[in-house]
C-alpha positions in Angstrom: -1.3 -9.8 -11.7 -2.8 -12.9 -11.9 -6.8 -13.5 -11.4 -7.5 -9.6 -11.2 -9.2 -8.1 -14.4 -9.4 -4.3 -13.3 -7.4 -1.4 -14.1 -4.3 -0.8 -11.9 -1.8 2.3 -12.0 1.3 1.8 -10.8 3.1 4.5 -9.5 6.9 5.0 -8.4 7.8 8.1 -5.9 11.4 9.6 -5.5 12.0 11.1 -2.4 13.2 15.0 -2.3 15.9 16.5 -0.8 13.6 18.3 1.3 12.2 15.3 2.5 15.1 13.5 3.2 16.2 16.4 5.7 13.3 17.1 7.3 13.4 13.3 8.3 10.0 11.8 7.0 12.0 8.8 5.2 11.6 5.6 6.2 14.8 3.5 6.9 15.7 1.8 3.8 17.7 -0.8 6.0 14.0 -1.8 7.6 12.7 -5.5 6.5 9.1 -4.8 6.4 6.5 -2.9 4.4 3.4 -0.7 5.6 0.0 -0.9 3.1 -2.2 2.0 3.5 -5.4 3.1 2.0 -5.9 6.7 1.0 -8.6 8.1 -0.8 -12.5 7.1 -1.4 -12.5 4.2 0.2 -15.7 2.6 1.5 -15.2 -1.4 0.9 -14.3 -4.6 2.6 -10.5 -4.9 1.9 -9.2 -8.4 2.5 -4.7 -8.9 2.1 -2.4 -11.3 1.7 0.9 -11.7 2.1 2.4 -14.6 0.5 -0.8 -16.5 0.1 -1.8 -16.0 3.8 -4.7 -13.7 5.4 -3.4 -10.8 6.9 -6.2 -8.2 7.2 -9.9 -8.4 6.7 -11.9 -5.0 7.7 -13.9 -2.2 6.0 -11.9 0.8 4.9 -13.4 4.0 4.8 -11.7 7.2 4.4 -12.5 10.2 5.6 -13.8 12.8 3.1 -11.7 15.8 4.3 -8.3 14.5 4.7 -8.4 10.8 2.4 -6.8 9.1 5.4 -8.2 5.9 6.8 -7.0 4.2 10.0 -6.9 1.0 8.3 -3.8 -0.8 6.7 -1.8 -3.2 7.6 2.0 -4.4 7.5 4.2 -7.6 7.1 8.3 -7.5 8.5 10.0 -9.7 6.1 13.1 -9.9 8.0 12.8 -13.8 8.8 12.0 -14.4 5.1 14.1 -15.8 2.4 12.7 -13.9 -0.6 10.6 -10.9 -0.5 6.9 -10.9 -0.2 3.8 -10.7 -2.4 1.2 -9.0 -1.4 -2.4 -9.3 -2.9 -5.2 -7.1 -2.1 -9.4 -7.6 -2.9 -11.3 -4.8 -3.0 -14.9 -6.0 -2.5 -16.7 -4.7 -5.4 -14.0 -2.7 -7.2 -11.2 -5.5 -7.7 -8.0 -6.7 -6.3 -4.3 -6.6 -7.7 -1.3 -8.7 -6.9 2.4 -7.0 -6.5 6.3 -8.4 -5.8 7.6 -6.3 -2.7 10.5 -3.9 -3.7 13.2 -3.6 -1.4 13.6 0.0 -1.7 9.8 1.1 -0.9 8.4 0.3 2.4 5.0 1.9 2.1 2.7 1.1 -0.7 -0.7 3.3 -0.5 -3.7 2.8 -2.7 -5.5 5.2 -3.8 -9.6 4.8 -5.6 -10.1 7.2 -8.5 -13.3 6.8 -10.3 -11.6 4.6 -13.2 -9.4 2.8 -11.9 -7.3 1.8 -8.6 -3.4 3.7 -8.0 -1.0 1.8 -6.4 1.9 3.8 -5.1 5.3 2.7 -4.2 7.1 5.1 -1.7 9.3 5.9 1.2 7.9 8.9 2.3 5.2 9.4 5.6 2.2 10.7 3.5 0.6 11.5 7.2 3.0 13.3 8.1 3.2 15.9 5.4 
């Protein structure tokens, strides 16, 4: 994570049984990835996807249910390698990841010490 100085957790989700039958998974055969911003957020967010400027706005979350309306998503079906994505948060910091195939959602969470990047395949909103 090149150029980024903060502290960054990375987290990895496994998808349940539960979930799996109740349908919330997203297709693992789907070439694209969804980044969502979940919790305490009240900054300018600026991402890229392989060096190029893909979303620009102010986040803010709302304080009962930590869901913002804001993300954004790239569909790397075209490309010949996956994608990196790298996110500034103005005033907090920014971090730099390699897509994995097998998530298609990455949320980001704000805790007070540091920023949680979570890798998953499950619809969060919908739970």
């Amino acid at each position: 994570m090149t150029n980024c100085s903060g502290e960054v957790e990375i987290q990895y989700e496994k998808t349940s049984r539960e979930i799996k039958q109740d349908g919330l998974k997203t297709d693992r055969k789907m070439k694209s990835v969804s980044i969502e911003f979940l919790n305490h957020f009240d900054h300018k967010v600026i991402g890229y996807v392989n060096g190029e400027l893909m979303f620009e706005d102010t986040v803010i979350t709302d304080d009962v249910t930590g869901m913002s309306e804001q993300y954004f998503g790239y569909n790397y079906s075209n490309d010949d390698s996956l994608p990196s994505i790298k996110v500034n948060i103005e005033g907090v910091d920014c971090f730099e990841l390699e897509v994995l195939k097998k998530y298609k959602l990455i949320y980001v969470f704000l805790t007070e010490t540091n920023t949680v990047i979570g890798h998953c395949s499950i619809l969060k909103h919908n739970l």
